[in-house]
DONUSE-462516 format. One line per 2 residues: number of its first residue (from 1); for each residue x, y, z of N, C-alpha, C, O. Coordinates in nm, 3 decimals. Example, Ala and Ser with C-alpha at 12.3 -4.5 7.8 and 13.67 -1.06 7.14 Angstrom:
! residues 2
1> 1.319/-0.569/0.780/1.230/-0.450/0.780/1.320/-0.330/0.780/1.424/-0.332/0.846 ~ 1.285/-0.225/0.708/1.367/-0.106/0.714/1.290/0.003/0.787/1.341/0.114/0.804 .
This chain:
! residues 231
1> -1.093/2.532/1.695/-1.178/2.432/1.631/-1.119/2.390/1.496/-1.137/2.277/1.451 ~ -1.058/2.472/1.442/-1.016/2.442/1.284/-0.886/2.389/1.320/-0.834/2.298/1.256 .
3> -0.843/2.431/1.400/-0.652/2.345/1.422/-0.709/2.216/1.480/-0.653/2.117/1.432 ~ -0.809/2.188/1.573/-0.819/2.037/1.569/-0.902/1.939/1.475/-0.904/1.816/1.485 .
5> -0.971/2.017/1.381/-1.041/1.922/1.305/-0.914/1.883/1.189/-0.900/1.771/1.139 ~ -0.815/2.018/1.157/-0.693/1.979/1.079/-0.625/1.859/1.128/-0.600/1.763/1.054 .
7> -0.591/1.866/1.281/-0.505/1.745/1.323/-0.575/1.613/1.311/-0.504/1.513/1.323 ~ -0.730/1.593/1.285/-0.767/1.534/1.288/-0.730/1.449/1.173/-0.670/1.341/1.167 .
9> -0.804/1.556/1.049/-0.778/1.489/0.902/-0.609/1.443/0.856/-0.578/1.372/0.760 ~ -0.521/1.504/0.948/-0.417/1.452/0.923/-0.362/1.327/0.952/-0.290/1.253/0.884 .
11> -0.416/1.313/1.083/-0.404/1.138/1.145/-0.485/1.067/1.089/-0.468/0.946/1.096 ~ -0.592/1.116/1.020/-0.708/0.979/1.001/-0.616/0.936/0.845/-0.606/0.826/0.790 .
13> -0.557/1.070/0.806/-0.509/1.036/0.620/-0.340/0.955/0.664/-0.276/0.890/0.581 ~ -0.302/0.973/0.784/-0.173/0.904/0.774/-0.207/0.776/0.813/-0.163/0.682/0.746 .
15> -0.303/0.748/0.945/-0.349/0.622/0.939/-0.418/0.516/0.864/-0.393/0.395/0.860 ~ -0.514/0.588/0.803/-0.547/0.501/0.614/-0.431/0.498/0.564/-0.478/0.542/0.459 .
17> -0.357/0.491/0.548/-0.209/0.486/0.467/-0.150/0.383/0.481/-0.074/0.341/0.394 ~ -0.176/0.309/0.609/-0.126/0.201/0.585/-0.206/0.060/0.501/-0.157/-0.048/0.466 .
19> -0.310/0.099/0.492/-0.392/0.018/0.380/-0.402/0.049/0.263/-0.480/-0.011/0.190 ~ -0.330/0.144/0.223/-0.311/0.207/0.131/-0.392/0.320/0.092/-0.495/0.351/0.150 .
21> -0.327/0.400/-0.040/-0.402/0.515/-0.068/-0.532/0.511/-0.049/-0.583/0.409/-0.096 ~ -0.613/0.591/0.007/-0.761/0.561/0.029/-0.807/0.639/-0.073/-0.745/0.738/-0.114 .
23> -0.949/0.590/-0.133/-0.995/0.597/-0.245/-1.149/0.709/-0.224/-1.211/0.753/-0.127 ~ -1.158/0.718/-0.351/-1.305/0.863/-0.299/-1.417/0.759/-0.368/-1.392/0.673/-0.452 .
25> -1.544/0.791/-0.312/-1.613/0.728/-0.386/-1.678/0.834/-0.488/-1.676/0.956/-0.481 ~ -1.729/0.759/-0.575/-1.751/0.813/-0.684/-1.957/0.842/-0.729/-2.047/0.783/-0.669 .
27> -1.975/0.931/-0.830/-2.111/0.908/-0.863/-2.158/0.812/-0.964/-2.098/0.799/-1.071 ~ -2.245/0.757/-0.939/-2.316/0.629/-0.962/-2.290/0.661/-1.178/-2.277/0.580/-1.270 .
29> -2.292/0.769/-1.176/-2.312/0.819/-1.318/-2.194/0.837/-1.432/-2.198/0.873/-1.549 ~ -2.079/0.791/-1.337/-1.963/0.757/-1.410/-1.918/0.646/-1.463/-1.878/0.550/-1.396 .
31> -1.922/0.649/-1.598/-1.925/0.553/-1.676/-1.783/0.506/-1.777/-1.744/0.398/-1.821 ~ -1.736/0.638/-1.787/-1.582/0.596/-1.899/-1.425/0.600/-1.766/-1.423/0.651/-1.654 .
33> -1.345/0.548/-1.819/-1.231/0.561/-1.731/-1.121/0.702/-1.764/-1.053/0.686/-1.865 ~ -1.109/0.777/-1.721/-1.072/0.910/-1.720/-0.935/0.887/-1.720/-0.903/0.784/-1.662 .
35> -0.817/0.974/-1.784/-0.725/0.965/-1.767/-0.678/1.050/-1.617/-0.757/1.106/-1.541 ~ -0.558/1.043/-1.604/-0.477/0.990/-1.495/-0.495/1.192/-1.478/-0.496/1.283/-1.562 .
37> -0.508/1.187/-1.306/-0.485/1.356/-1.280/-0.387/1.328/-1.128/-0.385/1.243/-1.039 ~ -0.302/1.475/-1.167/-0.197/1.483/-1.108/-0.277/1.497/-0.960/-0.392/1.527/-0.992 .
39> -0.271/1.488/-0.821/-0.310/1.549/-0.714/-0.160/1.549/-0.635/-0.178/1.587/-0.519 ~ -0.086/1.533/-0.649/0.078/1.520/-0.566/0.193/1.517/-0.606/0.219/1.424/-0.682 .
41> 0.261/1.577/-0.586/0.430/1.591/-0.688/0.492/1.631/-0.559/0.489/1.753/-0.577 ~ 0.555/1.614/-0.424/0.671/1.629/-0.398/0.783/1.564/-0.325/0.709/1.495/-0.255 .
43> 0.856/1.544/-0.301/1.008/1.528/-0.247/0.978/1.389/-0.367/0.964/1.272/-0.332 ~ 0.973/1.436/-0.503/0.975/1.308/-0.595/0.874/1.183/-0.638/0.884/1.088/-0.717 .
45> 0.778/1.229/-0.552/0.668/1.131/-0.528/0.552/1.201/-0.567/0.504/1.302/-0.518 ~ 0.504/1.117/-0.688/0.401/1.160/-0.778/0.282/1.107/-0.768/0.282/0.988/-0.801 .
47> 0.125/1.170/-0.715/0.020/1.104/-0.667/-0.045/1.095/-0.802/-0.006/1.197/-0.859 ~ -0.132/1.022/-0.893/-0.236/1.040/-0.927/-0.386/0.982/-0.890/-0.397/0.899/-0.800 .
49> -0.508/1.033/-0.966/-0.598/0.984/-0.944/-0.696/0.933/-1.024/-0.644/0.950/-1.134 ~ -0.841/0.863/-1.053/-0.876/0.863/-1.184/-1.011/0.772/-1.114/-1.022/0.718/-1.004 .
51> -1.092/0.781/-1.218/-1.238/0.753/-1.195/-1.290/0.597/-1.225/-1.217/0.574/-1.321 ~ -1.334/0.527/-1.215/-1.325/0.387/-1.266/-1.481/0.346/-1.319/-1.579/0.337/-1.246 .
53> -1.476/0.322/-1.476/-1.652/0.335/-1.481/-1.692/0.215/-1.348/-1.773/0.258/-1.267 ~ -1.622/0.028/-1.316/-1.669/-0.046/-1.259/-1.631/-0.027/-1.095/-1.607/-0.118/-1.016 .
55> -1.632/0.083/-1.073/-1.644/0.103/-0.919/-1.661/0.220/-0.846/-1.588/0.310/-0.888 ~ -1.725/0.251/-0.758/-1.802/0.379/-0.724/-1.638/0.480/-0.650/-1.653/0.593/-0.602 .
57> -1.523/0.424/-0.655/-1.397/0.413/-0.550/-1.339/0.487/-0.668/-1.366/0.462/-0.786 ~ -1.269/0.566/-0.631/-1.110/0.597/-0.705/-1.014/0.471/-0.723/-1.001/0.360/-0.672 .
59> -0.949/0.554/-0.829/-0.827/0.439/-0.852/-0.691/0.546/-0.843/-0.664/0.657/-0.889 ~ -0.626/0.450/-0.759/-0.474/0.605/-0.719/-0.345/0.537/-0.822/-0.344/0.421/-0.862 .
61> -0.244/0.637/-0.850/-0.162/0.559/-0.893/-0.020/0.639/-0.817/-0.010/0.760/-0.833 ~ 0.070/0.576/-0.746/0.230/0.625/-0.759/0.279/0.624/-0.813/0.267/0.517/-0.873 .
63> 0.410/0.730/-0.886/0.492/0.684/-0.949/0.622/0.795/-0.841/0.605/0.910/-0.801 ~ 0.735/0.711/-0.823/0.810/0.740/-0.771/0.977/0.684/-0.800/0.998/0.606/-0.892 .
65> 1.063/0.722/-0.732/1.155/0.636/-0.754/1.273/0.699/-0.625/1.274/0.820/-0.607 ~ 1.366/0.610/-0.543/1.394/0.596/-0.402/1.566/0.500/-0.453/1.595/0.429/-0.549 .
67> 1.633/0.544/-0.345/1.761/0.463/-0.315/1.691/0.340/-0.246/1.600/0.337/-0.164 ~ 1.765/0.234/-0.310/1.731/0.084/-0.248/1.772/-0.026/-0.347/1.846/-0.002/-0.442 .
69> 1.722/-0.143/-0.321/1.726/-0.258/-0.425/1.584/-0.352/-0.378/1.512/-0.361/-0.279 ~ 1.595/-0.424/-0.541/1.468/-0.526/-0.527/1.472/-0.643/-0.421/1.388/-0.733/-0.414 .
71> 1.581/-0.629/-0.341/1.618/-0.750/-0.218/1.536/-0.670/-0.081/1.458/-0.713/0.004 ~ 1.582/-0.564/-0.099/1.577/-0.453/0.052/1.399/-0.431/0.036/1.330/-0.446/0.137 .
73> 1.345/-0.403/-0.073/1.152/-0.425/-0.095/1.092/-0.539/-0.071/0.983/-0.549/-0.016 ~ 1.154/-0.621/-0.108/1.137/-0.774/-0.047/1.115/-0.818/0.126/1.030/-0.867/0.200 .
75> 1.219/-0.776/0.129/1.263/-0.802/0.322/1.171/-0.746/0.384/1.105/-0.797/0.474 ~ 1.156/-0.605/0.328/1.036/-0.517/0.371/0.930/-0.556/0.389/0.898/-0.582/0.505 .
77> 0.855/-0.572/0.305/0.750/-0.637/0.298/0.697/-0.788/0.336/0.581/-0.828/0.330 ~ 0.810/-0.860/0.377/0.833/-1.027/0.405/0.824/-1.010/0.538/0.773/-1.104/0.598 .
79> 0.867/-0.901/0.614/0.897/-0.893/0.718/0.746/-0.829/0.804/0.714/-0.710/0.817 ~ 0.683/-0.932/0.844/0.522/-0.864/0.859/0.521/-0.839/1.002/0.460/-0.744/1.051 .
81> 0.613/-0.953/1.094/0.652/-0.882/1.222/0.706/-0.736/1.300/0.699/-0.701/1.418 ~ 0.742/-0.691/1.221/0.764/-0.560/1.224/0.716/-0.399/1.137/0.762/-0.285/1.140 .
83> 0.599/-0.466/1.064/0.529/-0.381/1.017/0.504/-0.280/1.128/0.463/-0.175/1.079 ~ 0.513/-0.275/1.245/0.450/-0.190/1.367/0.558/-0.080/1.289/0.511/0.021/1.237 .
85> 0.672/-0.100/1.287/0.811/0.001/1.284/0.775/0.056/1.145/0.758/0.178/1.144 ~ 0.758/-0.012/1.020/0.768/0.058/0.918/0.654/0.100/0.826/0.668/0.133/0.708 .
87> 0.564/0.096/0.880/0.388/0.102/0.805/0.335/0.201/0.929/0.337/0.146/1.039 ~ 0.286/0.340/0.925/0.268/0.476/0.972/0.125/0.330/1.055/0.096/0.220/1.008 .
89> 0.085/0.379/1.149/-0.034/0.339/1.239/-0.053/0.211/1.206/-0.161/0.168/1.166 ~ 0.054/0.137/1.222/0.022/-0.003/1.219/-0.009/-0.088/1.380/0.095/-0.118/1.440 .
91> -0.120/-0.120/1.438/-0.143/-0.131/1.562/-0.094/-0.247/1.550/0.006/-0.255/1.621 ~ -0.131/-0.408/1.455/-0.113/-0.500/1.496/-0.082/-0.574/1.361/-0.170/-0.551/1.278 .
93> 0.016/-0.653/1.316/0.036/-0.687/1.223/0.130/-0.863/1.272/0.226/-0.875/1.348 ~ 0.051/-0.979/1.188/0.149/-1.125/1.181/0.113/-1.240/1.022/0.031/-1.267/0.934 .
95> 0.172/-1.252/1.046/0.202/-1.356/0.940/0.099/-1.473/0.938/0.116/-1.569/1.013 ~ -0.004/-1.467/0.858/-0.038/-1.585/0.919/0.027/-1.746/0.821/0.039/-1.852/0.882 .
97> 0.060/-1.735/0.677/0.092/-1.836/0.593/0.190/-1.779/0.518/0.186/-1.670/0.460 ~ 0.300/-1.878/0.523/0.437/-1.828/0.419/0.382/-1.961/0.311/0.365/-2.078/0.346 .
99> 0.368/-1.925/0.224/0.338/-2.037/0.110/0.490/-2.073/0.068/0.529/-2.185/0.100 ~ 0.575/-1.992/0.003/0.672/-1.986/-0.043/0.785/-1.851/-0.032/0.788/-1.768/0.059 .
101> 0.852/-1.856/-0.120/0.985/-1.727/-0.062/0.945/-1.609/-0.181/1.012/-1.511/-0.214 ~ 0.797/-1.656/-0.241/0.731/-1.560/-0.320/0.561/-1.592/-0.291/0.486/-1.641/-0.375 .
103> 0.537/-1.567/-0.206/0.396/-1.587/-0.134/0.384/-1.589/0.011/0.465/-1.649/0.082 ~ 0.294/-1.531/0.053/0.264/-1.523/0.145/0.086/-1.483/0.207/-0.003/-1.441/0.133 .
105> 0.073/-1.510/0.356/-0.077/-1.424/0.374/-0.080/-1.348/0.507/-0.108/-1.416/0.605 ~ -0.059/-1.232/0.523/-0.084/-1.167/0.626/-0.227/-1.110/0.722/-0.347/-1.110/0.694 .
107> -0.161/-1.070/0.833/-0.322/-0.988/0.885/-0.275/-0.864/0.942/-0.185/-0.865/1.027 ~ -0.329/-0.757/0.901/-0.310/-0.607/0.950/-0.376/-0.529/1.007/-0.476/-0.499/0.942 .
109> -0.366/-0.462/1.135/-0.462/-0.366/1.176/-0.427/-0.247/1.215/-0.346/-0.219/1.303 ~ -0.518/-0.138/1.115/-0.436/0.014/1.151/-0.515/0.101/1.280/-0.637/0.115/1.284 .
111> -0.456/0.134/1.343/-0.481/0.264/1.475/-0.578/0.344/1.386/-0.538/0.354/1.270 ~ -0.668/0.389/1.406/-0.724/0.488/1.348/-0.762/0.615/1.424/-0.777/0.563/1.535 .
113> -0.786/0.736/1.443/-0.788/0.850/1.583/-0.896/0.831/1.572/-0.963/0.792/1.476 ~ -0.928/0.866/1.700/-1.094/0.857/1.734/-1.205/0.981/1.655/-1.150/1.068/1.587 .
115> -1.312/0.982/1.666/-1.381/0.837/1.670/-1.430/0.745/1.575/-1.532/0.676/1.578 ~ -1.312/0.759/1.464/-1.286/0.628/1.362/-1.297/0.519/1.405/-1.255/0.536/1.520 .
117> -1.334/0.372/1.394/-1.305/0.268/1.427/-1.189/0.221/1.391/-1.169/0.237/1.271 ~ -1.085/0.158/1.461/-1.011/0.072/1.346/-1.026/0.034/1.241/-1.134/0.059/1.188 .
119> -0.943/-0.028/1.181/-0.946/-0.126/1.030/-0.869/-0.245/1.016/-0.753/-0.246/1.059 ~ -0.912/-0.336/0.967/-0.823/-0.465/0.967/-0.865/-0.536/0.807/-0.963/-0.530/0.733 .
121> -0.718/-0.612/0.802/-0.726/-0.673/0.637/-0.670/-0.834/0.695/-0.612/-0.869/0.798 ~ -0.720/-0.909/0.568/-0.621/-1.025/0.553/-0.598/-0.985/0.411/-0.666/-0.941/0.318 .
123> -0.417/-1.034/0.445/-0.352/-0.970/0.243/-0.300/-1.109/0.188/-0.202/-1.165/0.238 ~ -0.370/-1.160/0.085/-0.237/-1.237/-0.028/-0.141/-1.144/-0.112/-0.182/-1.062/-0.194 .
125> -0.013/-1.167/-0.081/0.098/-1.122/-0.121/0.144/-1.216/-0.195/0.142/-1.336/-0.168 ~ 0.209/-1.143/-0.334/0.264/-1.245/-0.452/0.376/-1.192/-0.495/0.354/-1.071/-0.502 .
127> 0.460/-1.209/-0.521/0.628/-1.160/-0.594/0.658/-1.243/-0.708/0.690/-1.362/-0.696 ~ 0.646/-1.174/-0.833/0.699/-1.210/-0.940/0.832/-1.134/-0.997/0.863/-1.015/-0.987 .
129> 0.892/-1.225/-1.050/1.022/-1.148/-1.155/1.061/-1.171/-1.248/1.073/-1.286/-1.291 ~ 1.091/-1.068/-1.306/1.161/-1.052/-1.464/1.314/-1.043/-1.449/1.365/-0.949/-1.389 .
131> 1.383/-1.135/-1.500/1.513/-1.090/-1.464/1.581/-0.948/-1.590/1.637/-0.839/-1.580 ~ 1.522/-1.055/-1.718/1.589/-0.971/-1.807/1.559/-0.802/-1.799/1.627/-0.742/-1.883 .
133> 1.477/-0.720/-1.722/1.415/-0.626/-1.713/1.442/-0.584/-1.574/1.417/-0.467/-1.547 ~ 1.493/-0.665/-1.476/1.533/-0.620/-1.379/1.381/-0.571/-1.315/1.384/-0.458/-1.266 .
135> 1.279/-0.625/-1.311/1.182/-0.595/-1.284/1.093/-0.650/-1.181/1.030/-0.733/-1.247 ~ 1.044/-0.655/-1.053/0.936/-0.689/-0.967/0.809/-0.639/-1.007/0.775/-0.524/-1.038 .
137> 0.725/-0.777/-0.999/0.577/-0.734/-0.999/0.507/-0.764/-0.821/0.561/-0.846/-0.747 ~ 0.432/-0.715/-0.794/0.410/-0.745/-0.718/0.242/-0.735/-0.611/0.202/-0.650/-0.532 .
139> 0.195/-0.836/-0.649/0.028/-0.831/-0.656/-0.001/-0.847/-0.473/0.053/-0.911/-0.383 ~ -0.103/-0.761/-0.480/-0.169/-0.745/-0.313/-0.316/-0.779/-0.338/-0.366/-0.732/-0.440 .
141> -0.382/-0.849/-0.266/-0.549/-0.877/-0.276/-0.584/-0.917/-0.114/-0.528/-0.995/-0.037 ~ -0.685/-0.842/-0.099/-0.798/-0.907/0.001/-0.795/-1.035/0.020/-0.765/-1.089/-0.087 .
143> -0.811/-1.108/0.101/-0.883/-1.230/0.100/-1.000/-1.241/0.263/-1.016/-1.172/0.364 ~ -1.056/-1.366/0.209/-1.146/-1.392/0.376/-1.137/-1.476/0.428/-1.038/-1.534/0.382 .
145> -1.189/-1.546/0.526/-1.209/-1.675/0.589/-1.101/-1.694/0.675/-1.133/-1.762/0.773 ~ -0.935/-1.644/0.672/-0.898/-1.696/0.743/-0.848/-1.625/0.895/-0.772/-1.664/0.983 .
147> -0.926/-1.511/0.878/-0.926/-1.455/1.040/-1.100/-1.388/1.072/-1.169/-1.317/0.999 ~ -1.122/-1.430/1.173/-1.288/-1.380/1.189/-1.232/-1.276/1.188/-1.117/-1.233/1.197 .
149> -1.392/-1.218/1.169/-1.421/-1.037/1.227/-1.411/-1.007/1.393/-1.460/-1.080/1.480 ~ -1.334/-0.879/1.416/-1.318/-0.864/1.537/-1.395/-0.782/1.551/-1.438/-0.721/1.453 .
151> -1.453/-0.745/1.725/-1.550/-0.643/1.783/-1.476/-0.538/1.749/-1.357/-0.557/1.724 ~ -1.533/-0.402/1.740/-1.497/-0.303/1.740/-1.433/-0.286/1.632/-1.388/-0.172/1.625 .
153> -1.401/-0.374/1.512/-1.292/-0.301/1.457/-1.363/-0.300/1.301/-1.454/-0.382/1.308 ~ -1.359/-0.251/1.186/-1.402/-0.259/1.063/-1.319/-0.311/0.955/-1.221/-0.243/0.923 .
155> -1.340/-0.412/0.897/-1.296/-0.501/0.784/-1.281/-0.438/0.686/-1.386/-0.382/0.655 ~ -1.170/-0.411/0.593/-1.164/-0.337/0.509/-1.226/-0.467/0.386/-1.178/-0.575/0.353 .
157> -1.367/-0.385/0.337/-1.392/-0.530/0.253/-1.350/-0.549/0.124/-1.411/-0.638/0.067 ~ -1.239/-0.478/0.041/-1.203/-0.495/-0.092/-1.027/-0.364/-0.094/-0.987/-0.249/-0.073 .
159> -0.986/-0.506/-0.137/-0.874/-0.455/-0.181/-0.782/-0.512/-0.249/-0.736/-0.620/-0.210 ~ -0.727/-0.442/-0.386/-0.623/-0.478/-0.495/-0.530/-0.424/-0.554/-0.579/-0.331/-0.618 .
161> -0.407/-0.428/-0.572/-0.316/-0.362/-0.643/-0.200/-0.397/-0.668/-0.153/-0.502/-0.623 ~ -0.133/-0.312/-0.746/0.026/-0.421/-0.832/0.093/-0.299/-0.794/0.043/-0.188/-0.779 .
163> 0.253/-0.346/-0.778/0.359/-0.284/-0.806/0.425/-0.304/-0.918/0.412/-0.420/-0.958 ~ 0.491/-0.236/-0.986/0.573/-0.222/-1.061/0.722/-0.189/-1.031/0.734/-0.068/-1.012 .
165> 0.827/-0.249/-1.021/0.977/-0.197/-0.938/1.057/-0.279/-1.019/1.063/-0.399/-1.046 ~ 1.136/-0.142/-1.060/1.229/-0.169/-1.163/1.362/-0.140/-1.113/1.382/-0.021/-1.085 .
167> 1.441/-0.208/-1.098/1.620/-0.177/-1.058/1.696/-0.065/-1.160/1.767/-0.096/-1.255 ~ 1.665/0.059/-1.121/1.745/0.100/-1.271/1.879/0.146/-1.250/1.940/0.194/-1.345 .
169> 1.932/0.136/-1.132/2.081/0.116/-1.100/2.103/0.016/-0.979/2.034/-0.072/-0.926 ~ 2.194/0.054/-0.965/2.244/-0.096/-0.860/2.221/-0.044/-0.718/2.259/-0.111/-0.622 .
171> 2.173/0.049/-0.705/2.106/0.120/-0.594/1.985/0.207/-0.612/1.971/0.292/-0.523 ~ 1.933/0.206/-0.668/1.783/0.274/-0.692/1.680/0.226/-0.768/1.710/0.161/-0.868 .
173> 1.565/0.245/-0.741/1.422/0.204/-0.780/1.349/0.312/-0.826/1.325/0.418/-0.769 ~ 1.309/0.265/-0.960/1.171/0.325/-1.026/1.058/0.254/-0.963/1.098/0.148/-0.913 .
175> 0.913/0.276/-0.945/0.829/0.229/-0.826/0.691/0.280/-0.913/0.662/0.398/-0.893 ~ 0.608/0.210/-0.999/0.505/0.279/-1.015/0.368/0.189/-0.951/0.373/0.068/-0.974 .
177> 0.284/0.224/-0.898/0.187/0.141/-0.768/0.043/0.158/-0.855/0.039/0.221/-0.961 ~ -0.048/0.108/-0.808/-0.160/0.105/-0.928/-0.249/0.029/-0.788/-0.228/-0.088/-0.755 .
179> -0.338/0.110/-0.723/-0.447/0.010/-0.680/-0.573/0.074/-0.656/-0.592/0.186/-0.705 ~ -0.686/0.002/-0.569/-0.789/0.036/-0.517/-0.843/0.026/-0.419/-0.857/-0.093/-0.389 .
181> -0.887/0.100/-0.341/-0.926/-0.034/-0.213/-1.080/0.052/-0.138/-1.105/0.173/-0.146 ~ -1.129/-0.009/-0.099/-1.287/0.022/-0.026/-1.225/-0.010/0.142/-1.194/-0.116/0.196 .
183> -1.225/0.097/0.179/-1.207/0.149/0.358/-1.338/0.091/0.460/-1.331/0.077/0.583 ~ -1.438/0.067/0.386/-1.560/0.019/0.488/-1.561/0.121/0.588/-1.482/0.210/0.619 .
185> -1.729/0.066/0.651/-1.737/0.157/0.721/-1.807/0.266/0.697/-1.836/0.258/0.578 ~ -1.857/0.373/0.743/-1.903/0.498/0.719/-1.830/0.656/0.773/-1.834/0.739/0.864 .
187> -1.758/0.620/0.626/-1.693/0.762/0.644/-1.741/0.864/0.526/-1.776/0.821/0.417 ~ -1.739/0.979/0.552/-1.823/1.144/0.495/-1.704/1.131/0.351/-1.582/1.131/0.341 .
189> -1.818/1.121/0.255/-1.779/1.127/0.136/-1.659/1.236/0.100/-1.584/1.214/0.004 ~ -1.646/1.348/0.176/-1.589/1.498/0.169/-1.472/1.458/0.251/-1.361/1.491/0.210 .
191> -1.483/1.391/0.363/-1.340/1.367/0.401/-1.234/1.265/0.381/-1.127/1.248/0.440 ~ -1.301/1.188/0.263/-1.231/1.053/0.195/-1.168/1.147/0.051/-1.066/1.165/-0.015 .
193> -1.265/1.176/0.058/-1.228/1.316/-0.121/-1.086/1.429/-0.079/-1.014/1.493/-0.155 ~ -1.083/1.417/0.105/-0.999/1.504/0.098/-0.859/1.447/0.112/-0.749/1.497/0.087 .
195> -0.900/1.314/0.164/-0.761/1.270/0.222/-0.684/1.166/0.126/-0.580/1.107/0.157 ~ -0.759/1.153/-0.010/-0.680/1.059/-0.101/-0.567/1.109/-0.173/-0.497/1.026/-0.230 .
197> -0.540/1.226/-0.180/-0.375/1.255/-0.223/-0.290/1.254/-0.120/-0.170/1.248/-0.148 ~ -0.330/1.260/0.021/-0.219/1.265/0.114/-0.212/1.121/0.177/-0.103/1.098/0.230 .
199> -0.305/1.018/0.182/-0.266/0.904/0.242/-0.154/0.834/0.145/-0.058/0.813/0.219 ~ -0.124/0.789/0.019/-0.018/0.729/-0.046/0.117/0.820/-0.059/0.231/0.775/-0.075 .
201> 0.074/0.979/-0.050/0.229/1.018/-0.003/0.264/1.006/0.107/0.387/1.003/0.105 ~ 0.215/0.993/0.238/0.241/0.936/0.343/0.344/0.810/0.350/0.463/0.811/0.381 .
203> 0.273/0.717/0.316/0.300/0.569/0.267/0.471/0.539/0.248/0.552/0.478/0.318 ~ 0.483/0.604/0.134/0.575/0.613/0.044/0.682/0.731/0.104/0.768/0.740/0.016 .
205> 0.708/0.802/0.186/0.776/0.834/0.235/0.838/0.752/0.350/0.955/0.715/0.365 ~ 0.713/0.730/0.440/0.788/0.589/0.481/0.853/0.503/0.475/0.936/0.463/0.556 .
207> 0.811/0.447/0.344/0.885/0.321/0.295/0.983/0.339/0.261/1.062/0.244/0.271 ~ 1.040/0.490/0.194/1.181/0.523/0.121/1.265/0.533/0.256/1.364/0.460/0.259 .
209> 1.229/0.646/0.416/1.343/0.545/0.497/1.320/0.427/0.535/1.429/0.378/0.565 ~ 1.217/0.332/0.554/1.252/0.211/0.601/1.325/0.109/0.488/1.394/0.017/0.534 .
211> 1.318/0.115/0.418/1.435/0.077/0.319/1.599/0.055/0.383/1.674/-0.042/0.389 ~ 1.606/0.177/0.419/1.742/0.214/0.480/1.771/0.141/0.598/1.889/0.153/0.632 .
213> 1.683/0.048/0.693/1.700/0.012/0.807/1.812/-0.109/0.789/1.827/-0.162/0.679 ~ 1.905/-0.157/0.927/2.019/-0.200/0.919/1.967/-0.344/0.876/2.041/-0.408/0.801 .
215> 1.827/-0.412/0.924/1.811/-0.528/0.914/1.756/-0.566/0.729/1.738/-0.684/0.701 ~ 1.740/-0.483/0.646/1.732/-0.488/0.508/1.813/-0.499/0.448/1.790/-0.581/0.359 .
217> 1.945/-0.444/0.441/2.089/-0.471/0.408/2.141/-0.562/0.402/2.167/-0.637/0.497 ~ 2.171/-0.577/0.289/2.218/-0.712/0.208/2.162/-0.829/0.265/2.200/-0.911/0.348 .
219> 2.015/-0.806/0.164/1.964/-0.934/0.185/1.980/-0.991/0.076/2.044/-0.935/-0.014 ~ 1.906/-1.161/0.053/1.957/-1.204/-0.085/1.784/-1.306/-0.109/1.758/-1.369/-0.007 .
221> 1.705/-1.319/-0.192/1.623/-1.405/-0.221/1.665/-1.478/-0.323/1.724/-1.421/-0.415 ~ 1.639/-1.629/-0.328/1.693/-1.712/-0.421/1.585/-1.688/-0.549/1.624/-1.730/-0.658 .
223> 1.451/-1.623/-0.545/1.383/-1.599/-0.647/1.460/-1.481/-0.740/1.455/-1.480/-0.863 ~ 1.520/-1.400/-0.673/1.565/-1.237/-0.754/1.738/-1.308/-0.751/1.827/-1.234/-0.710 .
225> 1.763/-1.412/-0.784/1.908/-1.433/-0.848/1.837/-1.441/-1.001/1.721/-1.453/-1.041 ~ 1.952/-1.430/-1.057/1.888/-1.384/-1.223/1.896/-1.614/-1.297/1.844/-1.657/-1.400 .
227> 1.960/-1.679/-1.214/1.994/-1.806/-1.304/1.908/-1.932/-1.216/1.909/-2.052/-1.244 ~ 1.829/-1.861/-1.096/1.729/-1.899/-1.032/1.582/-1.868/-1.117/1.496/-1.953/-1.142 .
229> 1.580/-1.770/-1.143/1.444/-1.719/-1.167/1.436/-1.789/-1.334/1.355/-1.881/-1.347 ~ 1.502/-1.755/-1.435/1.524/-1.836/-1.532/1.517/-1.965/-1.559/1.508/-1.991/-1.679 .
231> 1.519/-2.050/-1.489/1.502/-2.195/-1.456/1.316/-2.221/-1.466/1.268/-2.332/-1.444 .
């Protein structure tokens, strides 16, 4: 009984992962913003967590840093057709609007083990850059309206967060992540409390090998040339 309720909490925390770190909710009676507590430190990947007086949700933060470049995070993430391969329980993932070669709007839906319901998002994706700083920002938000609600599955109804990705050699990334997000749905306060340090290290292990995949390699965006972005 205890080895399957373990396997349980392990799939439900790798499958929230792909919507990101999942958040705890909080008591109604928290009012100041708490500084930052460690819940994760390993293979380099640093979890924190922290209380938010304006939301009943945790707020998680990463800080990490991975072999790659700000081209190869790009591709990654641009590349929404194949989120199945590089996002842990990604059942169904497409593109629905390329605005630009720094915008976009996706739709995502994660596998969840039974008897979770699924989860599904629509994401605005934004890419900003700093050249002189060698720096990506990179904003994620909820949006609505442009895919109904499906049967069976649960709408994740709020979600926000920035990256921070800094080039600090010509092959590696500093990575610090900052978000929030509300999972919907009715899940046991005790097993959201348990699984928010392990769903964003999940995440983030992922992403450091899919980085490495052959189709990320040497890519080039005309936004992250340094005499493009300056203009």
């Amino acid at each position: 009984m205890r080895t399957t309720r373990a396997l349980f909490i392990a799939s439900l925390a790798s499958a929230l992962s792909l919507v990101g770190p999942i958040t705890a909710p909080l008591p109604a009676q928290a009012a100041a913003v708490e500084s930052w507590r460690l819940e994760t430190n390993k293979n380099g990947i640093q979890v924190y967590s922290r209380h938010s007086p304006d939301s009943r949700f945790k707020e998680i933060r990463v800080h990490c840093e991975m072999p790659g470049t700000l081209a190869q995070l790009v591709a990654l993430y641009t590349d929404v057709d194949n989120y199945t391969e590089v996002i842990s329980n990604t059942k169904r993932a497409r593109l629905l609007r390329r605005v630009s070669e720094t915008e976009l709007y996706y739709y995502l839906e994660s596998q969840m083990p039974r008897p979770v319901a699924n989860r599904d998002v629509v994401m605005h994706l934004q890419f900003q850059y700093a050249p002189a700083e060698r720096q990506l920002i990179i904003h994620t938000n909820s949006v609505g309206g442009m895919v109904a609600p499906q049967n069976d599955i649960v709408r994740v109804p709020s979600w926000t967060g920035q990256w921070t990705v800094r080039q600090i050699t010509d092959s590696r990334l500093q990575i610090a992540y900052t978000f929030r997000v509300d999972p919907g749905g009715e899940l046991p306060t005790w097993l959201i409390n348990m699984i928010a340090p392990v769903a964003p290290y999940n995440s983030f292990m992922k992403l450091r090998s899919g980085l490495q995949l052959p189709r990320y390699q040497s890519r080039s965006f005309n936004f992250l040339n340094p005499e493009t972005a300056q203009r």
